[in-house]
N, C-alpha and C positions, 0 to 999 in steps of 0.2 A: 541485570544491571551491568554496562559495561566497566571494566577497566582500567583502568591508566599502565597496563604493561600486563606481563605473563603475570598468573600467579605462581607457577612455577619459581617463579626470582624471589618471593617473599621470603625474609628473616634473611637475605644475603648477607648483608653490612654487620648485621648482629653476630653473623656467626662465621663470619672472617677476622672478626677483631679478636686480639688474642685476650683471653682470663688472664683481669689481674687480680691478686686476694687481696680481700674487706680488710681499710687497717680499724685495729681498734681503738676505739673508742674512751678516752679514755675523761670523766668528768671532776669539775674543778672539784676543789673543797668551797665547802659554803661561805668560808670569809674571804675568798677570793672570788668567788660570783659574787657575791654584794658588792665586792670592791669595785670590779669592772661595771658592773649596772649600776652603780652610783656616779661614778666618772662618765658613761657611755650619757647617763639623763642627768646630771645633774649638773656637774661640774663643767663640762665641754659643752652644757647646753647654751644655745648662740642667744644673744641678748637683743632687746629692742633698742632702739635711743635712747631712752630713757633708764637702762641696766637693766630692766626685770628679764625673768628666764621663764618667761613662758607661764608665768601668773593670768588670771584673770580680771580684765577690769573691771571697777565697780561704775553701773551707773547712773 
């Protein structure tokens, strides 16, 4: 199967970029992830004409 260049050249870009180290990680506390996913869906969620946030209509 041909090519698109040497395989000689493969991992070049990969292994000219210089090693930066993993930062870490560091996770919220739980009444702070509730806080942000309640504001992220609930609060900042955009509304219709009519006010609702993304309810379902009845029909």
């Amino acid at each position: 199967m041909p090519t698109h260049g040497s395989l000689t050249k493969a991992g070049k870009v990969r292994a000219q970029t210089p090693k930066v180290d993993r930062m870490e990680r560091t996770s919220l506390s739980p009444r702070k992830r509730m806080r942000s996913n309640y504001s992220k869906r609930i609060a900042n969620a955009p509304t219709d004409r009519w006010g609702n946030r993304g309810r379902r209509r009845r029909r």
